[in-house]
Every structure is written in structure tokens, then in C-alpha cells.
N, C-alpha and C positions, 0 to 999 in steps of 0.2 A: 570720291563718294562722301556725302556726309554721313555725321553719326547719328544713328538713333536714338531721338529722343524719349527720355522716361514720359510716359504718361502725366506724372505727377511735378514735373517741369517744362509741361511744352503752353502751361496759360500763365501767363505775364500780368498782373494785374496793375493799374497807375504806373505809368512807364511815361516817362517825357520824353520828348521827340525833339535834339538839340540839333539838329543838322539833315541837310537833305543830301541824297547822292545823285548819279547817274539811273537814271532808267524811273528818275519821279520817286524811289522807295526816302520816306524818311529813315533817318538815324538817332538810337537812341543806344546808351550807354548803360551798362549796370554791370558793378567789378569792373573785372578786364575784358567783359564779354562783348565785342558791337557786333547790334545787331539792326538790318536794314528790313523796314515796315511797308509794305504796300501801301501807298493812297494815305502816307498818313505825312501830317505837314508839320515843319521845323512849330514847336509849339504848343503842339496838342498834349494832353497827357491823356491814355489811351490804357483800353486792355486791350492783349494781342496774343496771337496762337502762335510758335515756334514750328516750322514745320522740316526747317533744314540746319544742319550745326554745322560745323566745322572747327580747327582747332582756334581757330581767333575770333570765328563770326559765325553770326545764326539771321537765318531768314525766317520771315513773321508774316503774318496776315493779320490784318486788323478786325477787333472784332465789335470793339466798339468806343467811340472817342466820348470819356468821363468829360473834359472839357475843350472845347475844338480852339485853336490857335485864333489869336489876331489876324494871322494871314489869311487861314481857311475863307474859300467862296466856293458858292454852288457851281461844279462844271459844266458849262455850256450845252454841252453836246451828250445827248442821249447813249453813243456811244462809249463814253470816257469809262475804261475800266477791264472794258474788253478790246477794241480797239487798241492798237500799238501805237497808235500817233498822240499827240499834245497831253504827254503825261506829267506836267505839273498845271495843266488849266483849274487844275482846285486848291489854285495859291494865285493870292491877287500878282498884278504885273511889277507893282511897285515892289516885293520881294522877289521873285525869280531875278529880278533885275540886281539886288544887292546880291544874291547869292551865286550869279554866275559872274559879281568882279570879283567876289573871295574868291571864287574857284579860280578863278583866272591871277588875281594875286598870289594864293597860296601855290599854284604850277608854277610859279616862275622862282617867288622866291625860295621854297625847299627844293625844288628839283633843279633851277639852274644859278640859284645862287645871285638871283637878280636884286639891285637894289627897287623894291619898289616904291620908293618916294615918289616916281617920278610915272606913277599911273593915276589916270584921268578919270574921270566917272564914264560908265560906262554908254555909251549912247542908244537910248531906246528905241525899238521900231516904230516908227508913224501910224503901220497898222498893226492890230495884232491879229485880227482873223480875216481870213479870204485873202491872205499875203504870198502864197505863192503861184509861181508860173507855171510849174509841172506837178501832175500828177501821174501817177500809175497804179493803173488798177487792173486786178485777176479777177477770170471768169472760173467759176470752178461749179462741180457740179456734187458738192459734198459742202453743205453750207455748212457753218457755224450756229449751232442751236444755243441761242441765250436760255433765261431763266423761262421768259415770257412765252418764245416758243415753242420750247418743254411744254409748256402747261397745255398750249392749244393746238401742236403736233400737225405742225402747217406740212401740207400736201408738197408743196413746194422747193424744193432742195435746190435748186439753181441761186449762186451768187454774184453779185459782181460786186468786188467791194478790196479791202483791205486782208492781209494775212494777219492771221491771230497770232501773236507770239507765241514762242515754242512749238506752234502745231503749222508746218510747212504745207500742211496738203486740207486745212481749214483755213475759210474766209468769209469772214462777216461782210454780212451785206450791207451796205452802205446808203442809207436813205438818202439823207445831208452833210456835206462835209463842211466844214465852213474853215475849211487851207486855200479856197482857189474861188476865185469870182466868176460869174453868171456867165457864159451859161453853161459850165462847166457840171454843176447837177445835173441839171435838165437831158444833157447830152448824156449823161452815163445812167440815167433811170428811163429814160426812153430806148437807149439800146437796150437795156437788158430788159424791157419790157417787149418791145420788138422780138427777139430774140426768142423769148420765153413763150409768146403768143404765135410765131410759126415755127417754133423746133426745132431751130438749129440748137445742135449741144455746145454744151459747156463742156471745157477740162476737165478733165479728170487726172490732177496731176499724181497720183500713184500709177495708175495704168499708162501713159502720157499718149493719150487718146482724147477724140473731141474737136469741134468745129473751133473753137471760141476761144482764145487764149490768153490775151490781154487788150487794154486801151488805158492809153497814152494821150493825154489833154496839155497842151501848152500853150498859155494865152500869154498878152504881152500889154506891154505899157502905153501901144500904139492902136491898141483892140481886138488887135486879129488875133483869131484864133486857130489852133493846128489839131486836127484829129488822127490820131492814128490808130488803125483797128489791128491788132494781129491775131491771127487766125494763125491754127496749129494743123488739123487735118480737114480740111473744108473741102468739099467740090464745088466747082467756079459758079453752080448755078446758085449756093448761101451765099458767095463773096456777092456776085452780082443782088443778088435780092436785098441784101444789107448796106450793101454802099449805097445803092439804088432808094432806099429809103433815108439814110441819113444828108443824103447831097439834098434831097426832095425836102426833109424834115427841116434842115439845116442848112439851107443854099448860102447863109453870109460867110459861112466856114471861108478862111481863106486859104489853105490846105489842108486836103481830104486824102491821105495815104493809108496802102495796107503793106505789111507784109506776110508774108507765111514762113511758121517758125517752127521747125519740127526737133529741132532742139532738144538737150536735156536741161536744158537752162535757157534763162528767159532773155538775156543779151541780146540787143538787135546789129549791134557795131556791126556783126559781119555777117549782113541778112542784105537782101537786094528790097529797096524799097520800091512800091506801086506808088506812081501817082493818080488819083481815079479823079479828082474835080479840084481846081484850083492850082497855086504853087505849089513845090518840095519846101517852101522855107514862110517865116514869116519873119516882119520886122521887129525890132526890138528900137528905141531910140532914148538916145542917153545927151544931154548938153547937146542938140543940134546933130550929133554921129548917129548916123545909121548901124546899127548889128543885124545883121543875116543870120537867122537863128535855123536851121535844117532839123530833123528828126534825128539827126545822132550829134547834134551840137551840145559843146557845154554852156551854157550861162547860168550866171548865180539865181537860184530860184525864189531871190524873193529882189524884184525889182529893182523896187522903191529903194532898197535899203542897199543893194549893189550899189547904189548912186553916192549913195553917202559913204560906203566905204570906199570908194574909188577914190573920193573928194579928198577926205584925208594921207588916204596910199599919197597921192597928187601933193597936198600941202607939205607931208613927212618928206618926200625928198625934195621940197624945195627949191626948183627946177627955176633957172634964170633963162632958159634956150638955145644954151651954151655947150649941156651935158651929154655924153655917150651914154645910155640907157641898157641896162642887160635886165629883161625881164624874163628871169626864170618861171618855170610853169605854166608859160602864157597861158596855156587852154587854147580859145579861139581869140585872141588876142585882145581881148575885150582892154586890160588895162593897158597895153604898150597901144594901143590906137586913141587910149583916153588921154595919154600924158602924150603922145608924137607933137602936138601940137606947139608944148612946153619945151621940148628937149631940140638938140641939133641932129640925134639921132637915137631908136629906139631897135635893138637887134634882141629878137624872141625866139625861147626855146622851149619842145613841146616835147610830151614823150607821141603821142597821139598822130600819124599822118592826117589824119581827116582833120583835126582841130587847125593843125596848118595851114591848113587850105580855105578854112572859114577865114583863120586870122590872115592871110593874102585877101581875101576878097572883101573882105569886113575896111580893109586898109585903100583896096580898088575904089569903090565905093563913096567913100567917103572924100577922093584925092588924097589921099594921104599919100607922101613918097617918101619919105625918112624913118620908114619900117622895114627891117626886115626879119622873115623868121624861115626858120631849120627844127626839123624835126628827127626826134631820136633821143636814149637813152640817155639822161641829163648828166649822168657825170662819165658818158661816153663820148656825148658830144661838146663840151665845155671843157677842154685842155689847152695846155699852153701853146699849142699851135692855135686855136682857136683865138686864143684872146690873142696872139700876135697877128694873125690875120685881120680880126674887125678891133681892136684896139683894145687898152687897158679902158674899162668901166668908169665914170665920175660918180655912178650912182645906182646899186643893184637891187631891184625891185623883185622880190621871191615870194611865190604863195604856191609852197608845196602841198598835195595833198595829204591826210590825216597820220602819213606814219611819219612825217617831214621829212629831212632832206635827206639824204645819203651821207656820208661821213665823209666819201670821196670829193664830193659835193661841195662841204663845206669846208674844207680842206684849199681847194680849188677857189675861196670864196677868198680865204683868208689869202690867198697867195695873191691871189688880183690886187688886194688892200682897194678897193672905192672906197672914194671918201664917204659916202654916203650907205648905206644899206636900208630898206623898209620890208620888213620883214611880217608877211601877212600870214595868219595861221588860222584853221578852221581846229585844231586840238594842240589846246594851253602847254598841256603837260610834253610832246614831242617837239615842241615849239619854244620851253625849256631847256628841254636837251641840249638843243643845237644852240640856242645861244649861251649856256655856258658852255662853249668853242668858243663860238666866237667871240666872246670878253676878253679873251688872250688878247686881241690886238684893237678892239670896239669897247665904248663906251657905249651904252642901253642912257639915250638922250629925251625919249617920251614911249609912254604905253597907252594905249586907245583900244578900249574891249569894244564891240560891236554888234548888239544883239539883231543877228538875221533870221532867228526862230523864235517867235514866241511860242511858250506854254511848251519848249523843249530845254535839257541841258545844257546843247549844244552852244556856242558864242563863239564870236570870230575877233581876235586878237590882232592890231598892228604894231608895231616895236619899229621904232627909229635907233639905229644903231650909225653912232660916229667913230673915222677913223682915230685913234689917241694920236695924241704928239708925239 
């Protein structure tokens, strides 16, 4: 719990703003006290209201910027502030982009002790808005009242849109997103208009009641588009009436799926999916390879920039044709079927059975024959019978998700000794960790940040790690 602030020091007056953090809040220092600023950018100097303490650190709102930074720009989007998504879009790109290689330098080198001479500039995304593939969005029937609606106390309570931070069972409604390209609006304001205009309910996630539950949007590099409606307690004559309009609204759709999710949680991995017009899957296509993307598939959700990351994964281990391939975390095997073509062979491990089963047919598909993958617990199924069964590794390609590896894991990594490791990470700082381990026996030979979110914290990190002499 934080402490209560005196009255007479919770207003900050001229306060500089030397650093930004996670979640968009600026950082500004005075004594020993940091304290992290709402909506306020590395630069500004600002008054601001202290609302939370603690013994090191104090949270602020800003109340108003005395002089606004060189980075400061107007936010795009009507929503930014309420909204949880793209909270540094009121800092140009050309910064977010210095500030997540520091972040990314400063994770390596204090937390694993990395030399970082040998990091790259960071490489920008092509696009910065309408750049992802998925979306998802809640139906709820307890909107989220801005300032604006306050005033004019709109009849209207039905959302479909975005959750407000902190508040699980409020969601702003969402006019225009500009994360995901056309006709990805049009689809989620015409349902919930639809919706709205014959009366089928929305959620109500406190009571978990309600026809209407989520939609799920994923379009691709190849144009097709995948809709999925889920529905929480409906009778089949809303499912029918609603599909029935959107296959009609929407006939290019090339997969139109529902499920029904009665759920305490919104997960669909272990929900039976509908197919009501089109395929279960749409393409995805990467250098000439086909990807099968299905409704519970993983792929990187921002296209364009998967491609460039893969490009380099691909350069980092340096592949003659020759090599045994161990791609840790495959997912759907998206990068062991982008390098197969490189290596003599590519053996993939997933925690996921479904994602195995994309990455088999993603490999089908394509001819690929010099893949193969296993599914299960990564540092249950990667033991030394394992690697004496498909061979000692020449080159191990790892992209754990955000807590990174297992210790057992990397333990397991070290005992392989490959000459090679390329070590892919979506958070710096766990990404860190594990490679001070692995420096015991690797030398960190290049670093490559890779920005796949703009106007977010987030950055995705590759590290080339060689075996020592």
C-alpha cells in the first residue's frame, strides 16, 4: 500500500522529465525520490500531482507541461490516454526508438553483465500504424464513460472495444483503431451496430451473462481475412441472425468462425471452434513459404516486421546447409520452416500440441522434409537422451516467451555446447538473465534490437552467442 501524501507535498511544481519507463509514464528525479509521470515525455518540465508514495517511488499525474519536450507530438488517436494501447504515441518515433536500444542496452549490460559494444542500432518498423495482424476485442455492456459522455449522458451503454486499464469489467468503445488495416473497423463497428440495432446483449462480465462476448480479427500479408465471433450465452436463432448478416455484409471474409464460451476467462485454446462460411485458417506468406494460420495459431503480429526479424535470426546463425538445427519454442514453426531450407536439418520443440501440428503442416505445405517437431514441456522434453537420439546441435535457435528460459533449459543448452546459439527475446531484461549463463561457456558475438510495436515499450531483442575456444 502506498503512503499518504500531505496535502502540502502532493503538487510538484517545474519538475524535469529525464527518462521514460514501461507503461508510457515519464521519469523525473528530485533527491532520492523517483517518481513516474503519466503522458509526460523524457524532456518536458511539468507541474504534476503526486497521488501514490512509496518508500523509493511516487506516482503523478500531470497537470500541466511549463515547457513540452523536443520529442513531445500530438497523439493520433482520439483515444490515447484512456485507452491501454499505444502509450508512447505522444513521442515522435525517432525517440521511442533511442529509448528502447537504451532499454535494451541498459538489460543486458547491468542485469547480465553483457559487453555491449557489440549492439547494433536498433531496426525500425516500416510501418508504424495499421501494423498488426490480430486484434481482440470485448463486448460488454457496461461502457466506459469519457469526459465527453459525462457531459451528454449517452442513452447507450453497449461497447465493443478495448478494456480500460485497471478496470476489468469497463471497455471503451472503440470508433477507430489505427493497430490493424481495413477492413478491420468497418467489421467491428458494423457488428456492434448490427448488434445494437436488433438486441442481442452484450457481456456483462461481473454477472458473466450476455449473448456477445468477444471478436477476434486477423488479417494477413496475403489479404485474407479471419473473423471470429464469440458468443457467451446466445440462442442459435442470435448466432444464426449475426453470422447470417456478417457472411452477407462481408462475403470476401475468407474465414467466418464462432465459438461459444461460457467460461470464467476469455481463452478459446480449449473451446470447439464453428466453422459458419469460408476456411478454419487463412494464409500467411513469408519469402515464397506458405503459413496456415488457424484461430488458435501463434504468429508474430506484426507481419512485415516478423520478416525482418526472421531475416536476421536466419543471417545470426549463418547457415551453410550443412547444420543440425534445434529450434527452441518453435510456436507454429514459423522460423525452423524459414531457415529448413538453409540447414541439413531443423528439429522443433513446442510446449503447445496444437502449435505442433500447425508447425507439421506449415512444413507439409510448403515440401519441406528436413523438419521435424515434438511437443511438450521444453526442459522435459530436451534431455540427454533426446539429443543422443536426433544429434548434438551445430546451431540453437531459442525464442522463449517473456519469462525466458527455464534454468534447466539452459543448463541443457550449455551441456549441448552448439557452436552457434541465436538467442531471440520479446523482454530484454529475462533475456539478460539467461545469458549471463550462458557466457560461462559463449561469447555474445552481435546484438540486434527490433522494434515490432510501435508507440509501445515493448522491443524484441536477437543476440548471436558463440561457442569459446
Amino acid at each position: 500500500m502506498g503512503r499518504k501524501i500531505p496535502q502540502d507535498k502532493r503538487f510538484i511544481e517545474n519538475l524535469r522529465i529525464v527518462d521514460i519507463a514501461e507503461e508510457g509514464k515519464g521519469v523525473a528525479k528530485q533527491d532520492d525520490l523517483v517518481m513516474f509521470i503519466e503522458h509526460a515525455v523524457p524532456g518536458d518540465l511539468v507541474d504534476v500531482e503526486l497521488f501514490r508514495k512509496k518508500k523509493s517511488f511516487a506516482e503523478g499525474r500531470l497537470v500541466s507541461v511549463k515547457e513540452p519536450s523536443e520529442h513531445r507530438v500530438e497523439p493520433f488517436c482520439p483515444h490515447f490516454g484512456t485507452c491501454g494501447g499505444c502509450k508512447w504515441q505522444h513521442m515522435d518515433y525517432n525517440a521511442q526508438l533511442v529509448f528502447k536500444q537504451q532499454y535494451v542496452e541498459n538489460a543486458l549490460r547491468r542485469l547480465g553483465k553483457v559487453d555491449t559494444s557489440f549492439l547494433e542500432d536498433i531496426l525500425p518498423s516500416e510501418k508504424t500504424d495499421y501494423y498488426r495482424n490480430k486484434l481482440e476485442f470485448t463486448f460488454s455492456n457496461k461502457r466506459w464513460l469519457t469526459s465527453i459522455d459525462q457531459e451528454f449522458a449517452p442513452e447507450e451503454m453497449n461497447a465493443l472495444g478495448f478494456h480500460v486499464p485497471g478496470r476489468f469489467d469497463k471497455i471503451l468503445d472503440i470508433d477507430h483503431c489505427f493497430l490493424q488495416q481495413d477492413p478491420s473497423n468497418d467489421i467491428r463497428n458494423s457488428v456492434r451496430d448490427y448488434a445494437i440495432k436488433n438486441k442481442i446483449s452484450f457481456y456483462d462480465l461481473r454477472a458473466h451473462e450476455g449473448a456477445l462476448r468477444n471478436l477476434i480479427i486477423r488479417t494477413s500479408s496475403t489479404g485474407e481475412v479471419m473473423l471470429i465471433v464469440v458468443f457467451a450465452y446466445p440462442n442459435q436463432a442470435q448466432i444464426d441472425l449475426l453470422m447470417g448478416y456478417i457472411h452477407e455484409k462481408f462475403p470476401a471474409l475468407a474465414s467466418l468462425l464462432y465459438i461459444v464460451n461460457q467460461k470464467r476467462n476469455d481463452t478459446i485454446f480449449d473451446q470447439e471452434i464453428y466453422t459458419y462460411a469460408g476456411r478454419d485458417f487463412i494464409y500467411e506468406e513469408m519469402e515464397g513459404l506458405k503459413f496456415k494460420v488457424g484461430p488458435k495459431s501463434f504468429y508474430q503480429t506484426n507481419s512485415r516486421q516478423a520478416y525482418e526479424l526472421y531475416k536476421i535470426t536466419r543471417e545470426f546463425a549463418g547457415l551453410s546447409g550443412d547444420e543440425l538445427v534445434y529450434d527452441l519454442y518453435t510456436g507454429a514453426g514459423t522460423i525452423a520452416n524459414f531457415v529448413a531450407r538453409s540447414a541439413r536439418a531443423v528439429v522443433g520443440v513446442e510446449y503447445v500440441p496444437s502449435a505442433i501440428e500447425d508447425a507439421k503442416i506449415n512444413s507439409q505445405i510448403n515440401d519441406i522434409n528436413n523438419t521435424e517437431f515434438y511437443a511438450g514441456d521444453m526442459k522435459d522434453v530436451l534431455t540427454t537422451d533426446f539429443v543422443a537420439q536426433h544429434g548434438r546441435p551445430d546451431v540453437v535457435i531459442t525464442d522463449p516467451p517473456r519469462a525466458g528460459m527455464h534454468i534447466d533449459v539452459v543448463n541443457r543448452i550449455l551441456e549441448m555446447e552448439a557452436a552457434k546459439i541465436v538467442y531471440v527475446s520479446c523482454n530484454a531484461a529475462t533475456q539478460a538473465r539467461d545469458l549471463e549463463i550462458l557466457q560461462k561457456k559463449y561469447d555474445v558475438a552481435r546484438i540486434k534490437p527490433v522494434d515490432m510495436f510501435p508507440h509501445t515499450q515493448h522491443v524484441e531483442n536477437v543476440v548471436l552467442l558463440k561457442l569459446k575456444a
